[in-house]
Steps between C-alpha positions, in 0.01 A plus 500: 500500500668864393452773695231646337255166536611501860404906560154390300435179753573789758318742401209293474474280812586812724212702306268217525580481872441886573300591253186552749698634751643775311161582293332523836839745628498702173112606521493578836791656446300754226225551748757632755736734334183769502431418844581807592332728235149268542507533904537899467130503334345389811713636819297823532446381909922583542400829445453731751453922553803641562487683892769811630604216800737264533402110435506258773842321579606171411421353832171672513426315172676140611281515793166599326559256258614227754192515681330363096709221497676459847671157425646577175796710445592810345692515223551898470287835472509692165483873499436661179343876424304743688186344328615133517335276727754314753555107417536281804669169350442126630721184440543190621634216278407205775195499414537712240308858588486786327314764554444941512334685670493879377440789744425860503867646548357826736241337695572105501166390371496178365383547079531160414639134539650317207586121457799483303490100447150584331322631183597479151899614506554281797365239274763574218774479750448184627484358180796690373693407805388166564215326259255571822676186677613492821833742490732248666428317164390751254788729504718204449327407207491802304847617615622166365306553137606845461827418513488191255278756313856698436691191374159454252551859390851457439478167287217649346721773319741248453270274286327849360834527275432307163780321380498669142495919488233459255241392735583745752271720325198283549579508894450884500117462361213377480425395100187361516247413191151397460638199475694440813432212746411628866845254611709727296351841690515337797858412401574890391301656835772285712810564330460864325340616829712320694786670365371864539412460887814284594702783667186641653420148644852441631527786669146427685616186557832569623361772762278287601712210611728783684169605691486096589882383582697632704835340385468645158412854629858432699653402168367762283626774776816336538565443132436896446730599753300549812639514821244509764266246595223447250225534743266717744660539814334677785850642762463499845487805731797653655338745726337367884172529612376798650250609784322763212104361505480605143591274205804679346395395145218686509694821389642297173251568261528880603844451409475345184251706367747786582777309373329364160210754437454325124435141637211309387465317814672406856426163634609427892569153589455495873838265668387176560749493828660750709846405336340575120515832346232689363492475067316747268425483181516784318336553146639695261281380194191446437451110375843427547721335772810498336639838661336454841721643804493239766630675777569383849491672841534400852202465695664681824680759348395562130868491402447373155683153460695366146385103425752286308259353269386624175163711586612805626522936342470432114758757503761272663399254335765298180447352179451112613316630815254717225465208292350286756251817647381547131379092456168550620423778303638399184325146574127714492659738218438797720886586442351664155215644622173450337657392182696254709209368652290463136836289370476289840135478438551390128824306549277292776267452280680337225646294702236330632451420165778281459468237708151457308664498113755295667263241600342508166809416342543208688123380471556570156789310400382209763184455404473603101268334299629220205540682168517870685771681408794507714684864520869530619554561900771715621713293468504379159443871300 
């Protein structure tokens, strides 16, 4: 067997195996790069009149939201605008919880309670993330497929390449007549496609497995030159406890608001010991996480703290420690903007497609008729 027979055998088994999964992956996939833009038509109750008074403090909010859901845990309080309700935000991943619960920001009032693990987007997500199976199994299963999905991509360009210039032509377009068979459109929607959306699909692909494995977000930030560690670390304090009844970081968002007038939004993460530090979030753009400032203070003292992982100012930040920040956005397209999300959306789209031409093929070829014609696979042309 040469090596192109073998990268055809490939190809196909490893398509036939994750074809479903990566149809169900790419659709959902479509649905959620918009999420965004589709949830902003509807979130009219985050709204709220803008008073001359300052908005309650962070542990005025923890505690009026505590008393909603006192056995779950706070994940962090998001300040935006003047006119911007307050967001109160709920996680637990055993049992998985997720929850917000939005307040007035002046007088505390409670606007409205939202399950996150429910309704139409939490829907996508689950079947993006994990094929609505249990995670412990779900997430293995498409983390596995998307990255076989790669090595089907790759041999797929590989096999895309005719073996005489003169048909190379033919592999750019579609040249259909009146007179051709539904096998042979079937045949030009996977290859000529194929071939169009390839680097669009790797690079989906690729981000996507770095979202799932650890060890090759390591190697990618390693390879590039990165010398941190390629993850979110919280530091400790360095300050000791003091006899002040009032919750030092109650004064940060003052700060930061001072200190970054322009943000779009400053989530506090309350410390989830006396020995943790207290993390905000600061956005700088709107739809984008990317350039976030994760910034780090501690909890006694407020002296602002320096972590020696990867999410910290974007201004500090390098080029390997950039590339992983920007995965997640350029996995959802946002990186572009609206245009990035439409070629996302489109990109998705198409290659959901695949794994159903693919499987056509196959069924095809396996399955034809006596006397039908038989037209050339990959490999052959």
């Amino acid at each position: 067997m040469n090596v192109r027979k073998l990268l055809f055998e490939i190809h196909k088994i490893l398509g036939l195996v994750t074809g479903a999964v990566v149809f169900v992956v790419a659709i959902t996939g479509c649905f959620w790069a918009f999420k965004e833009e589709i949830e902003g038509l509807s979130d009219d109750y985050q709204k709220v009149v803008p008073q001359q008074q300052a908005m309650i403090t962070p542990s005025q909010a923890k505690e009026i939201a505590q008393g909603v859901f006192p056995q779950n845990s706070i994940h962090g309080t998001i300040y935006k605008k003047a006119g911007d309700a307050l967001e109160v935000v709920f996680y637990d991943k055993t049992p998985e919880f997720y929850q917000s619960v939005f307040l007035n920001p002046y007088s505390g009032e409670i606007i409205r309670v939202e399950n996150r693990l429910e309704g139409f987007f939490a829907f996508i997500l689950k079947g993006h993330l994990r094929l609505w199976l249990p995670r412990e199994i779900g997430e293995q299963v498409v983390a596995a497929s998307v990255l076989l999905f790669l090595l089907i991509i790759v041999s797929g360009v590989w096999l895309w390449i005719p073996k005489k210039s003169n048909g190379l032509k033919q592999r750019l377009k579609f040249d259909w007549k009146a007179t051709t068979r539904w096998k042979r459109k079937n045949f030009d929607l996977h290859t000529v496609v194929g071939i169009y959306v390839w680097i669009f699909a790797f690079t989906l692909a690729f981000t996507g497995s770095l979202i799932s494995y650890n060890w090759l977000k390591y190697v990618v930030y390693k390879s590039t030159g990165g010398e941190k560690e390629a993850k979110f670390i919280i530091p400790e304090n360095v300050g000791k406890p003091t006899d002040s009844t009032t919750v030092a970081y109650d004064r940060l968002i003052d700060q930061l608001q001072r200190e970054s007038p322009e943000a779009k939004a400053y989530e506090i993460h309350y410390p989830a010991s006396k020995d943790e530090s207290v993390y905000v979030e600061v956005s700088n753009s709107e739809g984008l996480f990317y350039d976030t400032d994760f910034r780090f203070f501690d909890q006694h003292t407020l002296k602002e703290l320096e972590t020696t992982g990867i999410y910290g100012k974007y201004e500090q930040a390098k080029f390997p420690d950039k590339i992983l920040r920007m995965n997640y956005d350029i996995h959802i397209g946002a990186i572009g903007g609206l245009p990035g999300k439409i070629i996302a959306f489109l990109s998705s789209l198409v290659i959901a497609s695949l794994p159903v031409t693919g499987a056509l093929l196959w069924f095809g070829r396996k399955f034809k008729r006596k006397g039908s014609k038989t037209y050339p696979t990959i490999v052959e042309a």
